[in-house]
N, C-alpha and C positions, 0 to 999 in steps of 0.2 A: 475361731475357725469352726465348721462347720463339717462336721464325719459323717460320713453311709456308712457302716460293718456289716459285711454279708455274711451271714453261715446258713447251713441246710434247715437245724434247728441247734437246738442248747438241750440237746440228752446227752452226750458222750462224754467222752474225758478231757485229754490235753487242751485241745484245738478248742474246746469250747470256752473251758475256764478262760483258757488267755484272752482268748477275743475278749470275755465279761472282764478280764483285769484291764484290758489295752481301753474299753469302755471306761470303766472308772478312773484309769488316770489320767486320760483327753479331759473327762469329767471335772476333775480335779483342777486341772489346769486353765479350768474355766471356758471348755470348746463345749461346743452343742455334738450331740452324738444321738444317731440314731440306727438302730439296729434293726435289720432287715431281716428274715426266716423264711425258707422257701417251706418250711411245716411249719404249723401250729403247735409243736413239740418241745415244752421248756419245763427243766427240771433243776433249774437253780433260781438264785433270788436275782433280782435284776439291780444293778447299782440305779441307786435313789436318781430320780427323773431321768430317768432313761426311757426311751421311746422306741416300743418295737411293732413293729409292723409285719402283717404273714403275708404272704404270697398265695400262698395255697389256702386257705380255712377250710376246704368242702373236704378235707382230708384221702382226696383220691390222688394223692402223688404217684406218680411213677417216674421211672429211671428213662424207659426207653426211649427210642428217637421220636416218636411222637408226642410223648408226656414231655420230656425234655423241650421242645418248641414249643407248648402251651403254658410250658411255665415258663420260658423265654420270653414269651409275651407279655404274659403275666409278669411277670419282672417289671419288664422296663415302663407298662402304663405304669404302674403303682410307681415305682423310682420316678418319672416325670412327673408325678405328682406329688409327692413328697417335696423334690427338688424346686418344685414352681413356690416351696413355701421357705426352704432355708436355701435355696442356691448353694450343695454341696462344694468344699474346696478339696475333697478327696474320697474318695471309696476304696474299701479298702476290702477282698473280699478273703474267705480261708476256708480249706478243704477244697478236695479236686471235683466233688460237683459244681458247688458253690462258685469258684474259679473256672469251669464250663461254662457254665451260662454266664456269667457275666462280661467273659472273655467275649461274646458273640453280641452282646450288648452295644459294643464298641462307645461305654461312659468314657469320656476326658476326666484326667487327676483320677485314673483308678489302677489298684496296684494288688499283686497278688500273693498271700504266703504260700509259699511250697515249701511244705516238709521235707526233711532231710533224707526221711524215708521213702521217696520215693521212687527213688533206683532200685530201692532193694524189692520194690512190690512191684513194680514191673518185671523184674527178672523174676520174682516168681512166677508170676501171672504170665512170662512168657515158658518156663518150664512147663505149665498146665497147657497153655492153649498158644501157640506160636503168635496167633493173626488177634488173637484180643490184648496179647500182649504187645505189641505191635501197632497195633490202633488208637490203645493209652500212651504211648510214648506219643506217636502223631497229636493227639489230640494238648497234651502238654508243650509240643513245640510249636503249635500255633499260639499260644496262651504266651509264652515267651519270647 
């Protein structure tokens, strides 16, 4: 079979390791795997033939509603081209950017991890600010 794994990049902790283990043991199992970075940002070793691709290289990522569409774009050319060379049987993305933009991508066979954490960082984020709290929850129950 044939994997997409999306993350933002591979600098952080939990969310990233796994992806790179969930990488190596498709790997293993003798699937093709290839990993997606919406940065140019990696700070681990990549399991042997592993194949990643950035989205962003020019290093001006941003967050907001217009960076986010340009890198929505940006996504989905580079994924149909990719795709036009292994016909993905699944994409698989993780973290709640990563799982933004892909959600709007509208890929068939793609699926999302959502941390367990994230009730609890909404109700914080709604104790700071009501409506940005509020707008994460929305934005999560469209993805689900």
């Amino acid at each position: 079979m044939n994997f997409c794994l999306v993350i933002t990049n591979l600098t952080g902790g939990g969310a990233e390791r796994s992806l790179l283990d969930l990488a190596e043991a498709l790997k293993q199992a003798g699937n093709h795997v290839e990993i997606i970075l919406f940065e140019n940002k990696i700070n681990y070793k990549l399991p042997k033939q592993t194949h990643v691709s950035i989205v962003d290289k020019s290093g001006f990522f941003k967050n907001g509603l217009i960076g986010k569409k340009i890198i929505q774009i940006k996504f989905k050319k580079l994924l149909q081209k990719i795709n036009a060379r292994f016909n993905f049987d699944m994409t698989i993305s993780r973290l709640p950017f990563s799982n933004e933009i892909v959600s709007k991508t509208n890929i068939p066979n793609c699926y999302f991890i959502i941390d367990n954490n994230l009730r609890n960082e909404i109700q914080k984020i709604k104790r700071k600010n009501l409506i940005k709290g509020i707008r994460l929850l929305n934005r999560y129950k469209k993805i689900i």
